[in-house]
C-alpha positions as a printed Julia matrix, in Angstrom:
105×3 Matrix{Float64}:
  -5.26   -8.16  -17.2
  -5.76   -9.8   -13.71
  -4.24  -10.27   -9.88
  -1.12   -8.92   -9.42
   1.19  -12.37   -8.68
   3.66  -11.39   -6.58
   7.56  -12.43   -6.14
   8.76  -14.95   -3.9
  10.67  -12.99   -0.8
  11.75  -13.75    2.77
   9.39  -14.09    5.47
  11.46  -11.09    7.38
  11.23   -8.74    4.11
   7.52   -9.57    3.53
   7.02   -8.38    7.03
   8.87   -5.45    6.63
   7.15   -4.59    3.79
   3.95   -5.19    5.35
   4.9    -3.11    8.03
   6.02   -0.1     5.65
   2.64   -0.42    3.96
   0.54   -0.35    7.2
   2.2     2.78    8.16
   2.46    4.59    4.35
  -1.15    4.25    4.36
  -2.28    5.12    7.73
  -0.39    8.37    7.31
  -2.04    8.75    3.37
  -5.36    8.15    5.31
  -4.42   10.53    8.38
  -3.44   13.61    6.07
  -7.03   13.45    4.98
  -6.15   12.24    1.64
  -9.02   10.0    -0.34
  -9.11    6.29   -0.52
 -11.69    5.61   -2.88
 -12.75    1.71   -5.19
  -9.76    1.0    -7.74
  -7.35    3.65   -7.0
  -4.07    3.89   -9.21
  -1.33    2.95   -7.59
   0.35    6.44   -8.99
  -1.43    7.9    -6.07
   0.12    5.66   -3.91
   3.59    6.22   -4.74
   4.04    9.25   -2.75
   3.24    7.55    0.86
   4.84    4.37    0.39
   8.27    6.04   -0.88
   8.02    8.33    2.62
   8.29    4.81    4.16
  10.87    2.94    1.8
   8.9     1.19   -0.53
  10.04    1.38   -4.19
   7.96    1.4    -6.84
   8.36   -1.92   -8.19
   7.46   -3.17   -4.91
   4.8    -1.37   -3.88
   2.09   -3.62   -5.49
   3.27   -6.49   -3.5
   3.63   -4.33   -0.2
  -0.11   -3.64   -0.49
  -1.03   -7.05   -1.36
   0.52   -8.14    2.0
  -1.19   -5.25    3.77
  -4.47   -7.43    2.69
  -5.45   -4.41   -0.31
  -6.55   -6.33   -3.45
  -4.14   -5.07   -6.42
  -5.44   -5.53  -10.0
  -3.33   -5.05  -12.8
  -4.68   -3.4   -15.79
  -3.05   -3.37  -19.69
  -0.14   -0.91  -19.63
  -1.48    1.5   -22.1
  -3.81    2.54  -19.08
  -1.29    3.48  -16.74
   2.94    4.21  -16.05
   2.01    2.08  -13.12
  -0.34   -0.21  -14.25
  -2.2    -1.24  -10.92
  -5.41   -0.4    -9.57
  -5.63   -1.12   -5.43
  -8.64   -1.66   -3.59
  -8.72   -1.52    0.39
 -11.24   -2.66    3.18
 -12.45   -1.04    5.74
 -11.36   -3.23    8.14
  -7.25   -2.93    6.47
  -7.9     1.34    6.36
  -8.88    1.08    9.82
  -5.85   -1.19   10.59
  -3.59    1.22    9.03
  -4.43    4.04   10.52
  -4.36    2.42   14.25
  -1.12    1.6    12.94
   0.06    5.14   11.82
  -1.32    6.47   15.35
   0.23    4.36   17.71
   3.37    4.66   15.46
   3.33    8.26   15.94
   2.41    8.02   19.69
   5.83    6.07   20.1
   7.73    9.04   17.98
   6.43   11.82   20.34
């Protein structure tokens, strides 16, 4: 199909989302869980809903953590994205995560 296109949103909620992201992932990436080319955003779900995202937004969320999110025909998939991350945004994300759990302790 193509790039997700995302919706038009506040410059406050795209940083919270953003920031939601950063942290859903760094903890996916912490519990030892696999990050791998094309993942479906079904595997995703679980994280980001620990830190507030919904669903329907998660595709943006991860496109403003710097992931690339693909959308692919809906007979592939209930959620029909496929999300690819750097290194350099895993590696953001889980500095992220740590720090963030530093601060809880």
């Amino acid at each position: 199909m193509g790039v997700f296109e995302p919706p038009v949103i506040s410059s406050e909620e795209a940083l919270r989302l953003r920031r939601q992201a950063e942290l859903a992932i760094g903890e996916y990436v912490a519990r030892g869980r696999k990050v791998y080319r094309e993942m479906p955003l079904a595997r995703l779900l679980g994280a980001l809903g620990r830190f507030g995202i919904a669903a329907e937004e998660a595709p943006h969320a991860l496109r403003l953590l710097g992931a690339q999110v693909i959308e692919v025909p809906n007979f592939v998939a209930k959620y029909n994205y496929r999300v690819t991350f750097s290194e350099d945004v895993l590696a953001q994300c889980r500095r992220a995560y740590e720090e963030y759990r530093r601060s809880m302790s």
